[in-house]
C-alpha positions in Angstrom: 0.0 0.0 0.0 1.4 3.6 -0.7 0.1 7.3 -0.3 -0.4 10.2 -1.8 -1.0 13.8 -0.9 -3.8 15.7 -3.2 -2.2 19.6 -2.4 -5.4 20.7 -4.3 -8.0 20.5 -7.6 -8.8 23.3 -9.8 -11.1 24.0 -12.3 -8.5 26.0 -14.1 -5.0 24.1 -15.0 -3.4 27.1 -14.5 -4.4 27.7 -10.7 -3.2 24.2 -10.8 -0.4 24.8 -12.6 0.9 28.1 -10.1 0.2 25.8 -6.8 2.5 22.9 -8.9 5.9 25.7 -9.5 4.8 26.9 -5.6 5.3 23.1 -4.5 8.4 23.3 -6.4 10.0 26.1 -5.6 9.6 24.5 -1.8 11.5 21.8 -3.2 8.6 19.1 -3.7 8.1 17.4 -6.6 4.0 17.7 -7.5 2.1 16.7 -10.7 -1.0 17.6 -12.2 -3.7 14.8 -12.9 -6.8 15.9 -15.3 -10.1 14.0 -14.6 -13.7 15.4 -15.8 -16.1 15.3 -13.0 -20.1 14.7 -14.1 -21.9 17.8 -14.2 -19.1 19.7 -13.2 -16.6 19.2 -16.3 -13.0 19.1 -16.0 -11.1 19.6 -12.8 -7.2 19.5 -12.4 -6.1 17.8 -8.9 -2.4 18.3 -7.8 -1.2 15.3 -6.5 2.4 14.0 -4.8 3.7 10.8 -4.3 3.3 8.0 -4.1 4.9 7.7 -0.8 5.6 4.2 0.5 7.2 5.5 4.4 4.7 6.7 6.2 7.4 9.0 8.0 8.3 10.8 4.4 4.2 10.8 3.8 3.9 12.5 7.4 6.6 15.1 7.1 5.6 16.1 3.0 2.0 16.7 4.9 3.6 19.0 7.4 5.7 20.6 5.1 2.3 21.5 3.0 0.6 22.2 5.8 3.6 25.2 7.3 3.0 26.7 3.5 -1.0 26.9 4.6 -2.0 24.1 2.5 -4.5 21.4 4.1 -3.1 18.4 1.7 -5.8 15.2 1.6 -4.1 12.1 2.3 -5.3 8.9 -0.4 -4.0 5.2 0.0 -3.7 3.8 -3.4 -2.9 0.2 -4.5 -0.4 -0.5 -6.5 -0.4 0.8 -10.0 -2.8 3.0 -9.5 -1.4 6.1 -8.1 -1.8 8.5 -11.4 
């Protein structure tokens, strides 16, 4: 089982995009997952991970949480973290 932190999801990809260099520029690697939500069209979620140690998962969350960011935390199975 791994983890991964959803930072966010936009309705614009660039909102998505700015949060994305912000992670960056903090040093964490995020990337940008496009799904199209019924009724509601397409939505741009900014995701990192996967994260395997729970200690790395737990201190990225912090880290997101110091910049103001309330980060959701997702298990994911194997293969499936996109």
């Amino acid at each position: 089982v791994s983890y991964i932190l959803q930072a966010g999801s936009f309705a614009g990809f660039e909102e998505a995009d700015n949060m994305k260099a912000r992670l960056a520029l903090s040093g964490l690697v995020a990337h940008i997952q496009k799904i199209i939500i019924e009724g509601k069209g397409e939505y741009h979620r900014v995701r990192l991970g996967p994260y395997e140690n729970i200690d790395q998962l737990d201190a990225t969350a912090a880290q997101l949480q110091k910049m103001g960011i309330k980060a959701m935390r997702l298990k994911v199975k194997k293969g499936e973290a996109g």
